[in-house]
LOTORKE-10951 format. One record per residue: residue number from 1; x, y, z of N, C-alpha, C, CB in turn. Coordinates in Angstrom, 3 decimals, always signed. Glycine has a CB too. Layout:
BEGIN
  resi      n.c1      n.c2      n.c3     ca.c1     ca.c2     ca.c3      c.c1      c.c2      c.c3     cb.c1     cb.c2     cb.c3
   NUM         X         Y         Z         X         Y         Z         X         Y         Z         X         Y         Z
...
This chain:
BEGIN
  resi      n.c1      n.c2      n.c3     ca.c1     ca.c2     ca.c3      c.c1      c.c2      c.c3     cb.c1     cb.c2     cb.c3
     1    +9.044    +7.217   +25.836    +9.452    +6.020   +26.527   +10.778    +5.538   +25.953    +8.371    +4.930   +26.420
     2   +11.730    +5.457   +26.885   +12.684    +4.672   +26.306   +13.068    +3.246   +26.706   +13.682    +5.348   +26.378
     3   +13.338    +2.821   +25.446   +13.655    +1.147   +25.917   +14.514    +0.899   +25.949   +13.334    +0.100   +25.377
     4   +14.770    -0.189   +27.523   +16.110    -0.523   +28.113   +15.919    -1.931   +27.552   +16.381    -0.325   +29.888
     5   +17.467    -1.941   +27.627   +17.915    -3.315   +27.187   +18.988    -3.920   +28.514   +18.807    -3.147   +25.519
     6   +18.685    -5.142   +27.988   +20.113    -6.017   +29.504   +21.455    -5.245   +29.295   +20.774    -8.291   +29.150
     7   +22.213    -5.292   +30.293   +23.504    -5.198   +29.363   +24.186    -6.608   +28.978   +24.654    -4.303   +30.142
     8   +23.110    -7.681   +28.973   +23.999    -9.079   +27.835   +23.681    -8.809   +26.615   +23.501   -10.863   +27.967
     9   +22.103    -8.428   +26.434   +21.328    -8.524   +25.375   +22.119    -6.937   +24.525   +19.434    -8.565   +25.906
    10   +22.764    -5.756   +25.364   +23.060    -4.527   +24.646   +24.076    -4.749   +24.347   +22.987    -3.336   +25.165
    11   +25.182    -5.928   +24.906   +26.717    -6.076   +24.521   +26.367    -7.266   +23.284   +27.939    -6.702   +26.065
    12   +25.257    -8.305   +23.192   +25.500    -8.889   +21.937   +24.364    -7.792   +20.840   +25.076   -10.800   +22.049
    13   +24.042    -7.311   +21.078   +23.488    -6.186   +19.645   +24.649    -5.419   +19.094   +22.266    -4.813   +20.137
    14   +25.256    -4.715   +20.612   +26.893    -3.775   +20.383   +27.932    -4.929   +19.100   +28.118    -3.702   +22.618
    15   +27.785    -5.943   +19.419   +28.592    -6.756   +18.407   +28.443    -7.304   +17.586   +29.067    -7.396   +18.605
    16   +26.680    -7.820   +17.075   +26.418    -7.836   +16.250   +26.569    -6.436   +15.035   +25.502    -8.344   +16.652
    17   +26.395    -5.464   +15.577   +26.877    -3.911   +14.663   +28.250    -3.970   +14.236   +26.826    -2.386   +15.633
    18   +28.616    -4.631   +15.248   +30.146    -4.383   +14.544   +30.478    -4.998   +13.812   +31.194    -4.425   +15.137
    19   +29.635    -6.411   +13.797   +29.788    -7.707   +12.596   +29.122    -7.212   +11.149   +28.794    -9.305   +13.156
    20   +28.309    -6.194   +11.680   +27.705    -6.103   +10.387   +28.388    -5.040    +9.929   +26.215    -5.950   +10.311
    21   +28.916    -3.666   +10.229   +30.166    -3.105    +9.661   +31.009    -3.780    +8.653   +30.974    -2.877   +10.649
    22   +31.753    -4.702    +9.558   +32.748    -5.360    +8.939   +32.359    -6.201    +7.808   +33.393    -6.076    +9.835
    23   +31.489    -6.715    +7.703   +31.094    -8.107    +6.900   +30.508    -7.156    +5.752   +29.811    -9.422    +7.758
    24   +29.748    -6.542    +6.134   +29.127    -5.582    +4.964   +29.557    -3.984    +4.927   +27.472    -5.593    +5.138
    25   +30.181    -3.284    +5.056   +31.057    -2.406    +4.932   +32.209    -2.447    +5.225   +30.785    -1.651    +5.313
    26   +32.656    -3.492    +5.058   +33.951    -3.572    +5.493   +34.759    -2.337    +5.750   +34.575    -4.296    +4.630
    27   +34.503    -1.776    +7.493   +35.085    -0.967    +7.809   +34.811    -1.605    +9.630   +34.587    +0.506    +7.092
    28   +35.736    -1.549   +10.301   +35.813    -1.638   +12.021   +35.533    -0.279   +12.641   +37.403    -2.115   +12.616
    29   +34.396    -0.865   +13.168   +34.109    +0.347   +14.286   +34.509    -0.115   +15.872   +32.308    +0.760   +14.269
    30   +34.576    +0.738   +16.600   +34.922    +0.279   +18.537   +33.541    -0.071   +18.871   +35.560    +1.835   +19.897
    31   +34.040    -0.503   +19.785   +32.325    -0.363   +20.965   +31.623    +0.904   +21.049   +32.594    -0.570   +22.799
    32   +32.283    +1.403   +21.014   +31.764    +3.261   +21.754   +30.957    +3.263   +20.704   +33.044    +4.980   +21.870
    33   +31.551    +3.146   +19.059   +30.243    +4.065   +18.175   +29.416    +2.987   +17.963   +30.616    +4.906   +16.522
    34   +29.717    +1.496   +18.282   +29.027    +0.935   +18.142   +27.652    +0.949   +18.888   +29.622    +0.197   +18.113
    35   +27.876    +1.191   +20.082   +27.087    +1.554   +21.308   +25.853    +2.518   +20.718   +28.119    +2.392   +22.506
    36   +26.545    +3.547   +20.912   +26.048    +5.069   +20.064   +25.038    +4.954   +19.284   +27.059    +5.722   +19.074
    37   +25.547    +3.621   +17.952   +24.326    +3.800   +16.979   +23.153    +2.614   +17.561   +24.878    +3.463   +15.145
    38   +23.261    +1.793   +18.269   +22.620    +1.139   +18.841   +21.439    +2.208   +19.500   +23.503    +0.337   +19.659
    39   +22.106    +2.912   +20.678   +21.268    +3.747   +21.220   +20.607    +4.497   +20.331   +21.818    +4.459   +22.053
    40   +21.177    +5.528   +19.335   +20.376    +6.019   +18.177   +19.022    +5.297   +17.664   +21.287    +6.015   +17.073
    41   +19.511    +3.734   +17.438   +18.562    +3.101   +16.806   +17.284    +3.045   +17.469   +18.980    +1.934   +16.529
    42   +17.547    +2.359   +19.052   +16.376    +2.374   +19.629   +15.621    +3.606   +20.243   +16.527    +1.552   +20.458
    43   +16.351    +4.974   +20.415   +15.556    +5.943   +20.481   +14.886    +6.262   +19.441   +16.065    +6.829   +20.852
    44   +15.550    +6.266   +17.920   +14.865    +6.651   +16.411   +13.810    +5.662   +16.808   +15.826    +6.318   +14.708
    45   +13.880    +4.465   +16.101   +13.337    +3.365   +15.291   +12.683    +2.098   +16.376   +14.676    +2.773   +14.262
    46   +13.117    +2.478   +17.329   +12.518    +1.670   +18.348   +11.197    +1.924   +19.129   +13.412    +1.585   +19.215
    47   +10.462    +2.846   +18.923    +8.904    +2.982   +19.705    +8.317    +3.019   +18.620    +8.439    +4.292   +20.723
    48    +8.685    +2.884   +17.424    +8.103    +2.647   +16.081    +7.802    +0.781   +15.958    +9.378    +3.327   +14.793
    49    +8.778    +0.020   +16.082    +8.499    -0.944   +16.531    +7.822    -1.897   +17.628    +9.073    -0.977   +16.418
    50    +7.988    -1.262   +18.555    +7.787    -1.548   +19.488    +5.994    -0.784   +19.427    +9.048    -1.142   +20.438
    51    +5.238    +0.229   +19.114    +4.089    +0.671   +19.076    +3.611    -0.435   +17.867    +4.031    +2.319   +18.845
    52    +4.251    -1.062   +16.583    +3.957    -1.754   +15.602    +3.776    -3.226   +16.781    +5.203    -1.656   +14.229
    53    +4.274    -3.407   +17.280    +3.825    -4.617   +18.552    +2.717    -4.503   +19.378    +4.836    -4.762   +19.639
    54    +3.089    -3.101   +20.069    +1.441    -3.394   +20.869    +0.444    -3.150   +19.846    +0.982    -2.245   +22.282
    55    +0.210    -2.343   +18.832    -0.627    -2.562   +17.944    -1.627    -4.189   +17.449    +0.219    -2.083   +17.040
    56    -0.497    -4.482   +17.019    -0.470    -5.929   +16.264    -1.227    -7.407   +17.829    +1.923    -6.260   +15.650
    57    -0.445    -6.792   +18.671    -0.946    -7.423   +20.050    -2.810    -7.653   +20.506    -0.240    -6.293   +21.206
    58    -2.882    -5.629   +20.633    -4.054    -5.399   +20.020    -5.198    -5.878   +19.506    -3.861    -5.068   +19.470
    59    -4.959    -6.036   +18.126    -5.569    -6.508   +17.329    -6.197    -7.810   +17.402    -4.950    -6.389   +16.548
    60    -5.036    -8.660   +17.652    -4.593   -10.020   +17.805    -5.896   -10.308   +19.425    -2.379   -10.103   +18.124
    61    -5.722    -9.509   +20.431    -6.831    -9.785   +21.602    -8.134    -9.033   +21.344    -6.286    -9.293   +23.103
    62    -8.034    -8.773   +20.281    -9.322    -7.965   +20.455   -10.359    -9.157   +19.204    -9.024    -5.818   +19.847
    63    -9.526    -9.820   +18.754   -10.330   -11.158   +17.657   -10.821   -11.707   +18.623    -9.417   -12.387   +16.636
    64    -9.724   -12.373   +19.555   -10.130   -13.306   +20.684   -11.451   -13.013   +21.662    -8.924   -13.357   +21.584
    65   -11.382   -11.718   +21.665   -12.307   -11.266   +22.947   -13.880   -10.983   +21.850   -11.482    -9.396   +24.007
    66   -13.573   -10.737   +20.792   -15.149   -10.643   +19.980   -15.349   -12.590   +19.623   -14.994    -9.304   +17.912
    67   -14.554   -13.232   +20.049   -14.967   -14.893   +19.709   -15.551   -15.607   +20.937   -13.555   -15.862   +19.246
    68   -15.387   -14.822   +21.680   -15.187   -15.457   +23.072   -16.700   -15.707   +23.234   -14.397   -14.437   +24.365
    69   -17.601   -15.589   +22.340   -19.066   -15.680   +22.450   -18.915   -17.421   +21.471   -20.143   -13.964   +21.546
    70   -18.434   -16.796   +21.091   -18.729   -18.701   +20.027   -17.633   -20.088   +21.049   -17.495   -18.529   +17.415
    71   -16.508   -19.590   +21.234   -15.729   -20.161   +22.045   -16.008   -20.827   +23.297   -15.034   -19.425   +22.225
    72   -16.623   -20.155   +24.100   -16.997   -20.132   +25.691   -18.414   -20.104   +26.009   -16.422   -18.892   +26.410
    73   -19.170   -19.550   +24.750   -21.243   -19.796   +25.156   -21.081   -21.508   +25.293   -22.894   -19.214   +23.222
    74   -22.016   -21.143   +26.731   -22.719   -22.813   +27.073   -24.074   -22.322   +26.834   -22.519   -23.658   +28.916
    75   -24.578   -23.292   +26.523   -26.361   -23.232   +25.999   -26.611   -23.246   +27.837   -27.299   -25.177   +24.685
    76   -27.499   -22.263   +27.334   -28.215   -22.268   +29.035   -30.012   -23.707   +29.287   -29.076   -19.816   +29.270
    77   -29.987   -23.638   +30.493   -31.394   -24.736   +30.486   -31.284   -25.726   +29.713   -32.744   -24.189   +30.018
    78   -30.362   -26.754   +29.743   -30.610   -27.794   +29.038   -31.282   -29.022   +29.377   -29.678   -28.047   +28.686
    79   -31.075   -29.380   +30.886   -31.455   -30.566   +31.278   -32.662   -30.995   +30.902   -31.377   -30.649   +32.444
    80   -33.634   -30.523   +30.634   -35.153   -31.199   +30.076   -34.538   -31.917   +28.529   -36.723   -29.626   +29.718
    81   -33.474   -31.038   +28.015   -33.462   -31.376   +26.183   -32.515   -32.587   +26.128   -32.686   -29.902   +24.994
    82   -32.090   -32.915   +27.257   -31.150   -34.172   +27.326   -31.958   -36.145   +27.417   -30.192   -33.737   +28.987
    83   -33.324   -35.082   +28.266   -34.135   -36.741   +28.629   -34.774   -37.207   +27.217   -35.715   -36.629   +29.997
C-alpha cells in the first residue's frame, strides 16, 4: 500500500526537509531531492507507522467493545423491584 499525501500537505513536508537540512546539517538541498527522500521515507518507514496506528487503533476498540457489557447492560425485569 502506498500512502498518498495532498500536494499542500507533500509541499509543506518537501520544506520542512529542507529546513531540517539546513538548520541541522547545514547543507541546501532543492525540492527534487527533497521530494525524493520524502517519498523514500513514506515507502520505507511509512506502513511501519502507519500499521503501528491501525494496530494501536485496534487495541484501543477492542477495550471498548469487551466494556461494552459494563457500559451499556440495562438490568433486565425491573419494574416489580421499583414498587
Amino acid at each position: 500500500m502506498t500512502i498518498r499525501l495532498s500536494k499542500e500537505i507533500e509541499q509543506q513536508a518537501t520544506a520542512s526537509i529542507q529546513r531540517f537540512f539546513s538548520e541541522h546539517l547545514e547543507q541546501d538541498i532543492g525540492d527534487l531531492k527533497a521530494s525524493l527522500l520524502l517519498d523514500f521515507f513514506l515507502r520505507e518507514l511509512g506502513p511501519s507507522a502507519y500499521n503501528r496506528g491501525v494496530a494501536d487503533a485496534q487495541t484501543r476498540m477492542q477495550g471498548h467493545v469487551a466494556d461494552l457489557d459494563g457500559t451499556c447492560h440495562e438490568p433486565e425485569f425491573t419494574y416489580w423491584d421499583k414498587r
